[in-house]
N, C-alpha and C positions, 0 to 999 in steps of 0.2 A: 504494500500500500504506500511506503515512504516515496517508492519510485513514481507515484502519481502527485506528489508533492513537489518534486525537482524543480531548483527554478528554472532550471534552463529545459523549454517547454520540449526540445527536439530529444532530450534525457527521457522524458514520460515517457509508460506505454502505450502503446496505440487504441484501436479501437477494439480492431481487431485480437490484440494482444491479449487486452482484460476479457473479449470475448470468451479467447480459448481456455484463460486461467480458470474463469469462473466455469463453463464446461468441463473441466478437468474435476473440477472440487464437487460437482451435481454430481459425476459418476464415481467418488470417490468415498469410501462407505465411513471411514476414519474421520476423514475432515467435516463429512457431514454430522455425525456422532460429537463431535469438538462441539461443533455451531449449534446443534443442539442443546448441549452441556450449556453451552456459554448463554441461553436463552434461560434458563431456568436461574440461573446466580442472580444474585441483587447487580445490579451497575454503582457501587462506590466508589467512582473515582471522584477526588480532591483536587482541586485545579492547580494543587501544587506541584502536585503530579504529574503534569504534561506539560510536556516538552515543546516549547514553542523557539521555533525558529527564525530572529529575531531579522534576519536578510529576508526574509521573506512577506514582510509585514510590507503593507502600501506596496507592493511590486506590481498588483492587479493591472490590469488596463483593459480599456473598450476595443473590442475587436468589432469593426464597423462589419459587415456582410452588406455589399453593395447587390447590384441585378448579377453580376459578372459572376458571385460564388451561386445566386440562388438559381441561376440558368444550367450553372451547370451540376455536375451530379457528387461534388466534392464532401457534401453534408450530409450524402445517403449511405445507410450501412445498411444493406440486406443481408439477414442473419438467418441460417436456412432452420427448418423445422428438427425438432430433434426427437427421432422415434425411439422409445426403448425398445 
């Protein structure tokens, strides 16, 4: 997850990427057993706790989307059906 955090955006995983990761962890009987476990615990974390990355604060910016990205097909991710 940290590597979706990166500041340098070309560091991030793609779309594709996190696609496959989280398909690897549906058919994964362990990681799902984890995620389960971790639903049932209380959430106490303390804001002391996390770790904030202080380069990273204010780094945001507006990414304009002109006609030029929405004509073409740069925004679309078809993600195919997945049969058990």
């Amino acid at each position: 997850m940290k590597k979706c955090w990166h500041t340098e955006p070309e560091q991030r995983p793609t779309a594709s990427e996190v696609y496959e990761i989280f398909s690897e962890w549906q058919n994964n009987e362990c990681i799902l057993l984890e995620l389960s476990e971790s639903d049932k615990k209380p959430q106490n974390i303390r804001n002391e706790e996390m770790q904030i990355n202080i380069d990273s604060l204010y780094k945001s910016k507006f990414i304009s989307f002109n006609s030029a990205y929405q004509d073409s097909n740069l925004y679309k991710l078809d993600m195919p059906d997945i049969v058990d």
